[in-house]
N, C-alpha and C positions, 0 to 999 in steps of 0.2 A: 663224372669222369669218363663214365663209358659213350656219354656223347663228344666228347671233346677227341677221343678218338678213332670214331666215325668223320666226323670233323675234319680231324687230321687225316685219315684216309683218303676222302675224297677228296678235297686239296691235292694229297700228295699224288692222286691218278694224273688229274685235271694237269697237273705241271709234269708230269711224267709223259703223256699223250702231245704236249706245248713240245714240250723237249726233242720228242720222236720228231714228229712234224716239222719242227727248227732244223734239226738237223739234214732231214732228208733237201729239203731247200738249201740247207749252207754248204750240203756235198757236192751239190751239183752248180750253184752259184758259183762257186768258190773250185771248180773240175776236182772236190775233193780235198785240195790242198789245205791244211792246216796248222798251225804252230802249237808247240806244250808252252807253258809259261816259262820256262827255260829256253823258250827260241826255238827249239830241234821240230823239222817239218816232219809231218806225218801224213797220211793219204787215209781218207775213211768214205766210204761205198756203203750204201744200200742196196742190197743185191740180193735177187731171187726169191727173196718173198718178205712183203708187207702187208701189215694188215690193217685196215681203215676201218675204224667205230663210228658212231653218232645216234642221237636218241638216246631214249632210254624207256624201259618198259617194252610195252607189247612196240614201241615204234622202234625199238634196240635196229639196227639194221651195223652190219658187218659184211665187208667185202677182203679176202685173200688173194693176193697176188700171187703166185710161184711157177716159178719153170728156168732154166738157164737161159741168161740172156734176157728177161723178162725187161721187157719195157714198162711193166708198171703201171699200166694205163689203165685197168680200173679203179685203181688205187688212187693216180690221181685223180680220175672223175668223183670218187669218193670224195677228194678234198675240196671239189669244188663244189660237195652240197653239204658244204660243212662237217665232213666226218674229218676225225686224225687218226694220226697213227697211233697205235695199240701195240703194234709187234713189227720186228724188224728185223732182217738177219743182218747184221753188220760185218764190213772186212777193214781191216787197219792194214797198214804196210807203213812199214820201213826201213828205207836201204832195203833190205832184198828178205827182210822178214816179215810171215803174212798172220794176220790172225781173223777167225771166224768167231761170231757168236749170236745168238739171240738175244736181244734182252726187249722185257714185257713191260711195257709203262705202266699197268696198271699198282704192279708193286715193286717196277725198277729191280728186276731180275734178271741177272746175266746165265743160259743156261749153252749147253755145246761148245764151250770154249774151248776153238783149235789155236794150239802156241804153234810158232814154226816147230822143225823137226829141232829136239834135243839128242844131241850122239852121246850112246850110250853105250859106245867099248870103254873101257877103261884101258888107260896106259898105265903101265907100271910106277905105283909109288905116287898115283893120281890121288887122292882125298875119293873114299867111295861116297861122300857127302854131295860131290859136285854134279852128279847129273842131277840130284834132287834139287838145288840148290840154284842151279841153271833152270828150271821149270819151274820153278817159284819166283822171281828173277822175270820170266817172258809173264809170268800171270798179273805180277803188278805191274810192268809195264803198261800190258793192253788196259789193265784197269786202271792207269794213270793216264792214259791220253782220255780215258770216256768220263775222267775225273776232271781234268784242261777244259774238257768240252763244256761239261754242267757246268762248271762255274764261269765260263764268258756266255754260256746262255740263262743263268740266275742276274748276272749285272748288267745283263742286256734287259730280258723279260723287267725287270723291278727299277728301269731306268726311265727318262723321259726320252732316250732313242728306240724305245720297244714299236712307236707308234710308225717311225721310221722302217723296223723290220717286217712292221707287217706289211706298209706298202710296198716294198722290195718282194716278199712275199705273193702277196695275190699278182703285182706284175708276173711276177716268175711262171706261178699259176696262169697267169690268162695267156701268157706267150704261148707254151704247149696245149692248149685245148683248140 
């Protein structure tokens, strides 16, 4: 049992790191733009810092990106010696709402998550339930669109167009080097 989830751990890294890496190529293929499974477009960025793994052991090598504005460029030379992403600050927008977060592929954890601003006067005879309620509300949102995403890059990755995404992939990759 305790190997089985070992197992499963490292599986779940390995497709967690596929995922980061997917993504950062489909935000930029794609200027960003994206759909939920409901249609509604949404906009998602890699911004300001990511972080590239590869190896493993004493050959572990790890490269961070960050700074505003970062163009990301050791990051991708990381990927073009086979490292992926590991960590990634993400921003989502839509229509004129922004959200920030980390999330860590090794165990698909979202940490820092900025919701847009929640107004928090109350008007008279308002439910005092609703500012909580409204912040609960933008939290699964942003956790709904990073949920759209894994599941069109699960039917991609475990499809016979995966072979497809990777050539679109290392072109993308070789254009900017």
């Amino acid at each position: 049992m305790e190997m089985d989830l070992q197992v499963a751990q490292e599986k779940g890294t390995i497709l967690g790191r596929d995922f980061l890496t997917w993504l950062w190529f489909k935000s930029e293929e794609q200027n960003g733009i994206f759909k939920t499974k409901n249609g509604e477009d949404f906009a998602l960025y890699l911004e300001q810092k990511v972080v590239v793994q590869g190896g493993e052991g004493e050959r572990l090598e790890k490269a961070m990106c960050t700074g505003a504005m970062s163009e990301l460029r050791e990051a991708r030379l990381g990927l073009l010696t086979g490292k992926k992403v590991v960590q990634a600050k993400i921003k989502l927008e839509q229509d004129s709402n922004e959200w920030i977060m980390e999330v860590d592929a090794s165990n698909f954890t979202f940490s820092g998550l900025k919701t847009p601003k929640v107004r928090t006067k109350m008007e008279e005879g308002e439910d005092p339930d609703s500012v909580f309620l409204e912040k609960i509300f933008l939290v699964e949102k942003a956790l709904g669109f990073i949920d759209d995403l894994f599941r069109d890059f699960v039917q991609k990755r475990f499809s016979i167009h995966w072979q497809g995404e990777i050539e679109a992939f290392r072109k993308w990759l070789s254009a900017d080097s």
